[in-house]
VOMIKOL-868302 format. One line per 8 residues: number of its first residue (from 1); their letters; for each residue z, x negated, y negated of C-alpha. Coordinates in steps of 0.5 Angstrom, whole numbers, plus 500, padded with zeros to 3 digits. Each point is the difference from the previous one (the first is absolute). Example, Ala and Ser with C-alpha at 12.3 -4.5 7.8 and 13.67 -1.06 7.14 Angstrom:
2
1 = AS = 516,475,509  498,498,493
//
This chain:
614
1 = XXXXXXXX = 019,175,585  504,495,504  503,497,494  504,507,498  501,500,507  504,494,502  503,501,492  504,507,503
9 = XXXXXXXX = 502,497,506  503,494,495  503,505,496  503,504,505  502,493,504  504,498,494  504,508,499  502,500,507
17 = XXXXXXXX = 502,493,499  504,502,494  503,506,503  502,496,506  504,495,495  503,505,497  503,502,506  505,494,502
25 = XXXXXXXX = 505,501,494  504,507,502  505,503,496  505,503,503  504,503,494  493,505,499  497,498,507  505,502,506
33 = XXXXXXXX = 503,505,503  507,501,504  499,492,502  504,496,506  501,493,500  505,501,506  495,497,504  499,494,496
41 = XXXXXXXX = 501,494,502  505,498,494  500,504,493  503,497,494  500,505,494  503,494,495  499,494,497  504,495,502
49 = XXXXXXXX = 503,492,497  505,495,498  501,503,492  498,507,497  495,500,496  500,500,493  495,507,498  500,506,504
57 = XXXXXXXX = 498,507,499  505,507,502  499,501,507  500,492,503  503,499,505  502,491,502  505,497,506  503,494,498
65 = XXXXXXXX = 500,496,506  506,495,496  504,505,499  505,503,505  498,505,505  502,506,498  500,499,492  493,497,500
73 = XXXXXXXX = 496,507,499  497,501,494  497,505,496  496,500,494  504,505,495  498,499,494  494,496,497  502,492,502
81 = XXXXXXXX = 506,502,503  503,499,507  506,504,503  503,498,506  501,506,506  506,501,503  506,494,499  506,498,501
89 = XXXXXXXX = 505,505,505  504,503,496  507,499,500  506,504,503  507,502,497  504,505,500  503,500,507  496,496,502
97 = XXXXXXXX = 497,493,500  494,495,503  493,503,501  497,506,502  498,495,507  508,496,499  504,506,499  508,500,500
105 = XXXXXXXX = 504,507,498  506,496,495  503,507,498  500,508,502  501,504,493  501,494,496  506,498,505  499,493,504
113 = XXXXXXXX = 500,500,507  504,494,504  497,494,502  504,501,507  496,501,506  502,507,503  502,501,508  496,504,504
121 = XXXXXXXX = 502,507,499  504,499,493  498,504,494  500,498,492  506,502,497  502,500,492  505,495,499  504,501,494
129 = XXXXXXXX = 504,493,499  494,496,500  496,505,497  494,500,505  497,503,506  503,496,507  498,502,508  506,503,504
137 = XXXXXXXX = 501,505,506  498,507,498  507,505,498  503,503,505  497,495,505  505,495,504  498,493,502  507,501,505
145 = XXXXXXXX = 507,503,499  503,492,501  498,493,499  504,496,504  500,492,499  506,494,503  502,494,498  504,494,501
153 = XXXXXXXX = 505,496,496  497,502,494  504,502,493  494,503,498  495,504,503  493,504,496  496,505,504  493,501,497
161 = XXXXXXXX = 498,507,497  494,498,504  504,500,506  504,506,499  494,504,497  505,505,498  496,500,493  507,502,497
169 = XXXXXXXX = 507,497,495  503,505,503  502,496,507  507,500,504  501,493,502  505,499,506  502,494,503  503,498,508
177 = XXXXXXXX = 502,494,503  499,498,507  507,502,503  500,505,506  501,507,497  496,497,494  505,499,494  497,503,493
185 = XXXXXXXX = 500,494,495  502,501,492  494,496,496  502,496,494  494,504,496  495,504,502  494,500,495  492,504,500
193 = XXXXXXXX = 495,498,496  497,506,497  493,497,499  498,497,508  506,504,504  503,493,503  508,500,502  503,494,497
201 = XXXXXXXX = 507,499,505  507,495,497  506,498,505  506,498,497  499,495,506  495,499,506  498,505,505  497,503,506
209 = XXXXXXXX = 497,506,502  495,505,498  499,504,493  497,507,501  496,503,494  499,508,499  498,504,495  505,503,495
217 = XXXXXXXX = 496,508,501  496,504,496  505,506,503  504,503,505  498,502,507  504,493,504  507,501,498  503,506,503
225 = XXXXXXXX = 502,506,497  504,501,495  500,508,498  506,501,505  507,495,501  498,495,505  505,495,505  497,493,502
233 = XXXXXXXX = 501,496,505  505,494,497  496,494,498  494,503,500  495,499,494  497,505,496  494,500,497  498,505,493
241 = XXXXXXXX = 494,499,498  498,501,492  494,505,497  497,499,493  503,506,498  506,501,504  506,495,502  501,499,507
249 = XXXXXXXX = 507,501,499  504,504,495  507,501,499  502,506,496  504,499,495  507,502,500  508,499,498  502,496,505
257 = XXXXXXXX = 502,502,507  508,500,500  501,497,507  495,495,501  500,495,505  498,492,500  492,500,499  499,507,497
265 = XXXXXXXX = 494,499,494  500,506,495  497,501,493  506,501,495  498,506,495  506,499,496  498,492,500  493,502,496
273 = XXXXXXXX = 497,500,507  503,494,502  498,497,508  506,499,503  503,497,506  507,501,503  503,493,502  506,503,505
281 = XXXXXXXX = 504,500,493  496,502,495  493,502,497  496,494,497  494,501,496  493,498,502  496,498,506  503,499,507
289 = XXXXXXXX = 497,496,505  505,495,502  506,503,497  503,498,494  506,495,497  506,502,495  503,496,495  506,502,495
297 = XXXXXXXX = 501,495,494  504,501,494  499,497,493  495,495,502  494,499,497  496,497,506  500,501,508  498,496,505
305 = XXXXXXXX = 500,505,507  497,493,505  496,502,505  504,499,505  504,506,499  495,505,499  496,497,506  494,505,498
313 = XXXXXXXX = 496,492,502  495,502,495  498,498,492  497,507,499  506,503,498  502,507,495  506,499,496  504,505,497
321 = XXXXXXXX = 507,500,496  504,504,498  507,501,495  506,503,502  499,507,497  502,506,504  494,502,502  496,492,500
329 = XXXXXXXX = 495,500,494  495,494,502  501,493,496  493,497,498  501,492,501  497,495,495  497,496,506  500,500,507
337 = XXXXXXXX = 497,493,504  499,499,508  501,493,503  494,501,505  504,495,505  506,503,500  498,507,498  507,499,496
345 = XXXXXXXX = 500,505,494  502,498,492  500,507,496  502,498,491  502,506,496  500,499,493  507,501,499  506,500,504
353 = XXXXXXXX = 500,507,505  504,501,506  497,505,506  497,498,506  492,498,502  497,502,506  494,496,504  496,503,504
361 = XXXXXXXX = 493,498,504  494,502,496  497,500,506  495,496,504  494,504,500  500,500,509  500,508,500  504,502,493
369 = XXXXXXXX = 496,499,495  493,503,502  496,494,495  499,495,506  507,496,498  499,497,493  507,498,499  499,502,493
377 = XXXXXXXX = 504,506,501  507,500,497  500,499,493  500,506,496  500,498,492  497,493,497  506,498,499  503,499,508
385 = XXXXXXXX = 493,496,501  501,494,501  494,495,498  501,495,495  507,504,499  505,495,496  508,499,503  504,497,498
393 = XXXXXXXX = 502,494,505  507,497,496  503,499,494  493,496,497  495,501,504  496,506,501  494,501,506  494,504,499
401 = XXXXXXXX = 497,503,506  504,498,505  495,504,505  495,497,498  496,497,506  494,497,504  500,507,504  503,504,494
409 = XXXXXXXX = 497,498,494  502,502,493  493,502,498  499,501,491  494,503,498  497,500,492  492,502,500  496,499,506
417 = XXXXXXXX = 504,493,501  505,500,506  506,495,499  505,499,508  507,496,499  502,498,508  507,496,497  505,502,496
425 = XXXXXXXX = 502,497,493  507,497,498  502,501,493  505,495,498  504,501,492  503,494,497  502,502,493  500,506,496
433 = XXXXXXXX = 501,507,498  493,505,500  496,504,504  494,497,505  493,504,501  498,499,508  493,502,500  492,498,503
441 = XXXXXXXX = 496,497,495  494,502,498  498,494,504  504,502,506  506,495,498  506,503,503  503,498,493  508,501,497
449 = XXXXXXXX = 500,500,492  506,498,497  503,497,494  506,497,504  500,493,504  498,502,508  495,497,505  497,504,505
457 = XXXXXXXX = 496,497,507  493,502,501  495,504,501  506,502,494  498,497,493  505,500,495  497,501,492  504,500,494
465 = XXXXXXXX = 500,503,493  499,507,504  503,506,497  497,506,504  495,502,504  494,496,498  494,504,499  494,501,507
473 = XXXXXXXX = 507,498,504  503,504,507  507,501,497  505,499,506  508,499,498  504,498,494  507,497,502  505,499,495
481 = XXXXXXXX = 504,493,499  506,499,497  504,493,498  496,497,505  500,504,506  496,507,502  503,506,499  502,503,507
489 = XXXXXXXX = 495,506,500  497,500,494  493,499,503  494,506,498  495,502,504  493,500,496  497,501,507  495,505,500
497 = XXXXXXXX = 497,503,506  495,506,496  496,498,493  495,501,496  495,497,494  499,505,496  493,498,495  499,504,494
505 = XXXXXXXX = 493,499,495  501,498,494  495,499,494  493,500,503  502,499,507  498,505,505  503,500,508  497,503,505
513 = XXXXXXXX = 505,501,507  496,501,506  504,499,507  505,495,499  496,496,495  500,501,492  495,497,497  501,498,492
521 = XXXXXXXX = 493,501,496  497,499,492  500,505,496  493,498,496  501,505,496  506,498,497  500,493,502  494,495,497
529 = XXXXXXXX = 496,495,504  498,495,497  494,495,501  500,493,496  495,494,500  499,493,495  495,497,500  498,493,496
537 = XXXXXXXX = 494,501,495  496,496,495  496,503,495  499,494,497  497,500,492  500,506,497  495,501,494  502,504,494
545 = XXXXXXXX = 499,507,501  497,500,506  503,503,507  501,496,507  496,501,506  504,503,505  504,496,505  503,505,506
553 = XXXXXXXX = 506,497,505  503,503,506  505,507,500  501,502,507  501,508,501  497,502,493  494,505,498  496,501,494
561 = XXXXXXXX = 504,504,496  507,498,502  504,499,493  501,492,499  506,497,496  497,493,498  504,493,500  498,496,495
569 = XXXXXXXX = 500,492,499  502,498,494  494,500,497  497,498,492  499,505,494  495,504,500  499,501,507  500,508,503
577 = XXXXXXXX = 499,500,507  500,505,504  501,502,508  497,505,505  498,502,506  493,498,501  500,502,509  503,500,505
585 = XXXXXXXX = 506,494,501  496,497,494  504,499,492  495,499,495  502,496,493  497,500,494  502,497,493  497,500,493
593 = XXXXXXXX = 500,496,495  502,503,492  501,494,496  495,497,496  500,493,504  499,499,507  506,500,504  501,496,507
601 = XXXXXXXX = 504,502,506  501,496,505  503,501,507  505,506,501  503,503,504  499,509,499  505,505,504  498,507,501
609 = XXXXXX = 503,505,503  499,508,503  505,505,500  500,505,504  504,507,500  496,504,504
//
């Protein structure tokens, strides 16, 4: 009885034994519910090493612990494969550039924004003539009305569009020396640049004083009013400030008044609308703004007004001419040439004329001009232009672009590529009887073509055996010579100041025009391309009506299916070979021998070719 006893107690001792043993291994997946590890003292829900391992199940999760944080996550996704979780930032294009976490704005709807750091208070503003967007000072705000700057001694003065912030070309630039009551001074040349504003101001000789910049206006309001007559104090200036849609002064055309008097202007409606000024004597045709000067000739095929006679102390100079009809009828000169020094002016006509030419200023651009004074005005066709104009200096002797100057550079451009010519050229004829071709080269080369004996001083070049205009040149002039001299006013001008390239497709080109660009493509369609390799083979001997093993070498681009032309070697009889494309970028050769011998080879060098036309 004690034996069953203390068997039961064993038995019962051994259950709890096994039940509590049971107990210590938990399954969380079945076991638990709502579980918070945020007490614990660390948690790590992955594996972890230096390597993936090489098997795993869908579901697993392994840090890498080599890899690069951020990338070194990964997750089982199928069986024994790892994928890494997240990655690399992606990258940022359009109008933007950098990382999410380095950003720069490049771009607003595809336009490019300026580099140039804005002041405080500017805005960004569309700038058509560098095509992008750049700060300036909101429309309609004004930074000043006037931007004052003194000098001394100086032949050239330059104020800063960042001194003035007008943040427009369209500047009036007025100059006073240093006497008292101040004396207005005329400058050489007035020029804007019309990318950062800044005023560029030449004197013929060194001055002081000070240049005071204002706006040219976006319209009226300062000036006084011009709907009824007014009366001004003698020696005032006035002011009449342009708008974008109306001129801030207009002058009705009409026949000309029957008694005017000496400084009346008028718009000549029996003239075509021609502005006119009265001189005291008669009405001269064009612009005012410092009076004008006349002189008669007869029978002359070149006039030579000096400067010391017009006194108009300017190069910036309108010239008109006219014959001797009742009424004048304007004459057309063959060139017309200003000595930058002397302002003498030198006007060539074709053929004998007689008449008068009238020299007038063309205005500084202190107050008349409204554009900030470019002195760029005056010229009304490309023939009266004078940069690289050609003119005839004697007898055997021709210059070309007399004008042509380190502050008034004679500037060609052909592509995207500028040529400036800043001195002048002397062409000097020996012998012959012929025509000379002044152009600039492809190359930039101010060159005369010729088939007569001449030389010519640099930046000039002389080349012979030229009989026209050599294809890609920029034509300038022809001259014509005869038994040794140049014909007195026989010069053409080729000169052109519009043109145009105009590029049709042909036969499997296509063009695509976007902005000033054209873009010239390949019709496959119409055009094949073609893809060709060699490669060298031996296929050694070759036993009587067996076939080779396939020997493959490379054809980048080609795919399985491509039609193949074969290039053989010249390969002994018997032999049929064939070629395919047996993968991608890869050719496969075959031969097979149907002779009754064996046939042998040896090294060769095997061609292929893909035809594409699609």
């Amino acid at each position: 009885m004690r034996i069953f006893k203390l068997t039961y107690r064993s038995a019962l001792l051994g259950a709890a034994m096994t039940y509590g043993m049971a107990q210590t291994a938990v399954d969380l997946r079945t076991q638990s519910k709502s579980v918070d590890f945020s007490g614990a003292s660390s948690t790590k829900p992955s594996k972890a090493g230096t390597s993936l391992p090489a098997t795993c199940s869908v579901g697993e999760m392994f840090l890498n612990t080599s890899a690069a944080a951020g990338q070194n996550l990964y997750v089982c996704t199928t069986t024994n494969g790892w994928s890494v979780q997240g990655g690399a930032m992606p990258t940022i294009g359009g109008d933007a550039s950098g990382t999410p976490a380095d950003l720069t704005v490049t771009g607003i709807q595809g336009h490019p924004v300026s580099g140039v750091a804005p002041a405080s208070g500017q805005v960004l503003t569309w700038n058509a003539t560098t095509a992008q967007w750049t700060p300036n000072n909101p429309t309609g705000v004004s930074t000043g009305a006037a931007y004052s700057t003194s000098f001394t001694t100086q032949t050239s003065v330059t104020i800063a569009g960042t001194a003035h912030q007008l943040n427009t070309a369209n500047l009036l630039v007025t100059c006073y020396d240093t006497e008292t009551p101040e004396m207005e001074v005329e400058p050489d040349t007035i020029s804007v640049n019309p990318l950062t504003y800044d005023v560029t101001v030449n004197f013929a000789t060194a001055q002081s004083g000070r240049c005071v910049v204002s706006s040219g206006g976006s319209g009226g309001g300062s000036g006084a009013s011009l709907s009824t007559s007014n009366v001004y104090s003698s020696g005032a200036k006035q002011t009449m400030a342009a708008s974008s849609t109306t001129a801030g002064l207009s002058l009705t055309p009409a026949p000309l008044p029957t008694s005017p008097v000496a400084g009346d202007l008028a718009v000549d409606a029996n003239d075509n609308n021609t502005f006119k000024t009265f001189n005291g004597s008669s009405w001269v045709a064009g612009a005012g703004g410092g009076g004008a000067y006349a002189s008669s000739f007869t029978s002359q095929t070149a006039v030579t007004i000096p400067g010391t006679a017009h006194q108009l102390n300017t190069a910036n100079l309108v010239v008109y001419c006219y014959d001797t009809e009742t009424p004048a009828m304007e004459v057309d000169p063959d060139t017309v040439s200003v000595n930058l020094t002397t302002y003498d002016v030198t006007i060539n006509f074709a053929t004998a004329q007689s008449g008068r030419c009238v020299v007038s200023s063309g205005g500084s651009g202190s107050g008349g001009s409204g554009s900030g004074g470019s002195g760029a005005a005056g010229a009304t066709m490309a023939a009266q232009l004078g940069d690289l104009a050609v003119v005839s200096s004697g007898a055997n002797t021709l210059t070309i672009g007399p004008n042509c100057s380190t502050a008034t550079p004679c500037n060609v451009k052909a592509g995207n590529q500028t040529y400036s010519y800043t001195t002048n050229s002397t062409v000097t004829l020996t012998s012959g009887t012929g025509t000379a071709y002044f152009y600039v080269d492809a190359n930039g080369l101010l060159t005369v073509g010729h088939n007569l004996a001449l030389t010519c001083t640099a930046p000039c070049v002389a080349v012979s055996g030229v009989t026209g205009f050599p294809a890609n040149s920029v034509p300038l002039f022809t001259w014509l010579a005869t038994n040794n001299t140049w014909n007195n006013g026989s010069g053409t001008d080729y000169r052109a100041f519009l043109s145009a390239q105009n590029i049709a497709a042909g036969t499997g080109l296509a063009l695509s025009t976007g902005g000033p660009q054209t873009s010239v493509g390949v019709d496959t369609a119409v055009v094949p391309t073609y893809l060709i390799a060699s490669g060298t083979l031996n296929f050694a001997t070759i036993a009587a009506g067996a076939c080779t093993t396939d020997q493959t070498f490379g054809l980048p681009g080609a795919n399985p299916g491509d039609p193949v032309a074969s290039g053989w070697p010249a390969l002994p009889g018997g032999l049929l070979g064939t070629m395919w494309v047996s993968g991608s970028g890869t050719l496969s050769v075959r031969l097979c021998n149907l002779s009754a011998a064996p046939v042998s080879t040896g090294s060769s060098v095997y061609t292929a070719a893909v035809v594409r036309s699609f």
